[in-house]
N, C-alpha and C positions, 0 to 999 in steps of 0.2 A: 504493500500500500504506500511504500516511502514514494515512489514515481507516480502513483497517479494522485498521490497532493501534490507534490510539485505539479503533475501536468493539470490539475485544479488550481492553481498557484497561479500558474504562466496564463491559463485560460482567463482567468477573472483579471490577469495585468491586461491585456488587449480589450475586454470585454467591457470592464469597467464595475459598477453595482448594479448586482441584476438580485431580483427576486431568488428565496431562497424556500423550497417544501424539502422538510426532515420526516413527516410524516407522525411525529410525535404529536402535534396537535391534526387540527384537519385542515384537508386542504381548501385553498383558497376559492370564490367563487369564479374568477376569472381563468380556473384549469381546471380540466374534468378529464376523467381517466378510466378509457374500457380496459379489459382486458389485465389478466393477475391478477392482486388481492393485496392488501395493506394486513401487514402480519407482522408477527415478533417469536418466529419459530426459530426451535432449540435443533434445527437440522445440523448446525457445522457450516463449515469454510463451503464444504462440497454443493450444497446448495443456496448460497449466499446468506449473506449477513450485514449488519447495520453498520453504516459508517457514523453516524453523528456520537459524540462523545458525549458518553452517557446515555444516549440513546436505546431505544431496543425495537423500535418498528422501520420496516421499508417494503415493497413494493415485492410480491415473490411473482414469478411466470414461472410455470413448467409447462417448458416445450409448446408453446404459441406465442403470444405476442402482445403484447402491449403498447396503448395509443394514448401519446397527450396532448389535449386536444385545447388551445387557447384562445377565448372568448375575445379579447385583445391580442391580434398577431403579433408575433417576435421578431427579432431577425438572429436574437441568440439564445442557445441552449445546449444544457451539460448536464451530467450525471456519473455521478458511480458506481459500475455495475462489477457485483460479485458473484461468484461461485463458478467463473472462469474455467475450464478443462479442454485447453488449448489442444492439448494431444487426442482429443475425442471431436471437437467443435473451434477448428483454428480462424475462421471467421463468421461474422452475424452480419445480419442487412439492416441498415437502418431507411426509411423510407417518410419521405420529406416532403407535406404540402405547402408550394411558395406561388402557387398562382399556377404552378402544373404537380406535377405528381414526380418526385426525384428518389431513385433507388440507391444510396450508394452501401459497398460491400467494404468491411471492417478488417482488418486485419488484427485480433487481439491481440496483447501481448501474451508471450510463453505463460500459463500458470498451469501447473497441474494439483489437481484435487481440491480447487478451490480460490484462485488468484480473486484482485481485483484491479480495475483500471477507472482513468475518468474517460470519458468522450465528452468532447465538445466540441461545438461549432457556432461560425457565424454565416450567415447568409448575408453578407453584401447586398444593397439592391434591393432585396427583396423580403416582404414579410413573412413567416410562416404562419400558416393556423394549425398545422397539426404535425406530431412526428410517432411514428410506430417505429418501434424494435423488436422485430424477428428472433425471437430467444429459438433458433431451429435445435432439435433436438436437444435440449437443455435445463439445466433448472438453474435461473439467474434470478441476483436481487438488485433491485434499482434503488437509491438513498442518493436525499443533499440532490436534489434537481436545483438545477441554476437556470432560470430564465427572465426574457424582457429585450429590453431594446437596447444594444450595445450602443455607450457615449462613444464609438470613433466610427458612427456608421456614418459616411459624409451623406450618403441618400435619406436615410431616414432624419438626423437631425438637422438637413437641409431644411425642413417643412419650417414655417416662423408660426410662433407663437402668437395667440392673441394681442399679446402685448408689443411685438412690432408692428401689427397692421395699424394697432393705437398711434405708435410712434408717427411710422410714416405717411397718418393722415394728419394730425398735428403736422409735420413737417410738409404736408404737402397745403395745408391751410396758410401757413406762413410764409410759404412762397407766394401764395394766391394776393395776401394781405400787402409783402413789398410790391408785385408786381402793379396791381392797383393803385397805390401809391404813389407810386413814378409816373404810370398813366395817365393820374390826377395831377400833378407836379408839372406835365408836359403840355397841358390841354391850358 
């Protein structure tokens, strides 16, 4: 687990503060989630286990798949997935909706009898509403999801806020005001 907190680490430096479900209270209204089961089983490393410290609940799938699903689109999201058996299941799909339907295939890192790693991503560009993971032949636990709208996405925090359209109609009223002005000055 020492490499996927760093790769949680390096993820959240690029990503910026993004929302955070540990599962120990409930989840948020703005995410809802088919697929697996919010659990705090005494299985072992072999079929995943909780990453929040202190913690004792996360998200189990055996062998289907799991979808979450955001009422508010993202453009970033991460998680920690354990119970890893690289030598049995050396990759999983994770499948992405951004405005189309995007499959891309994982390459895990090595664990046998139980690993864990983080995945994360950002989507550039574009929002998502929803991501599925394909636990294919597997029993995996999901904990500590990270999502929201990454601070260095130049497309999404392109949009201005309320409070510039304020601005630049103020500023556009004050040009109106000299221009008349001078108008009046001229005449």
């Amino acid at each position: 687990m020492v490499n996927a907190s760093a790769a949680a680490a390096s993820f959240l430096s690029v990503a910026g503060s993004l929302n955070t479900v540990d599962f120990e209270s409930s989840v948020p209204a703005n995410l809802s989630i088919s697929g697996g089961s919010i659990t705090n089983s005494n299985c072992g490393a072999v079929c995943g286990f909780n990453t929040t410290s202190g913690g004792s609940k996360f998200v189990s799938v055996v062998g289907g798949s799991v979808t979450f699903t955001f009422s508010n689109p993202v453009d970033a999201f991460g998680f920690f997935v354990t119970g890893l058996q690289t030598n049995l299941v050396p990759q999983q799909t994770i499948v992405y909706v951004d405005g189309s339907s995007v499959s891309q295939t994982i390459n895990m890192p090595s664990a046998i009898n139980g690993g864990g790693a983080f995945v994360g991503f950002i989507d550039y560009g574009q929002l998502i509403s929803s991501v599925t993971f394909n636990a294919t032949n597997d029993i995996l636990a999901f904990d500590d999801l990270r999502f929201g709208r990454s601070e260095g996405n130049p497309v999404v925090s392109a949009v201005p806020e309320p409070e510039t359209y304020a601005m630049m109609l103020a500023g556009l009223g004050v040009m109106g005001t000299i221009a008349r002005r001078r108008k009046a000055k001229q005449v």
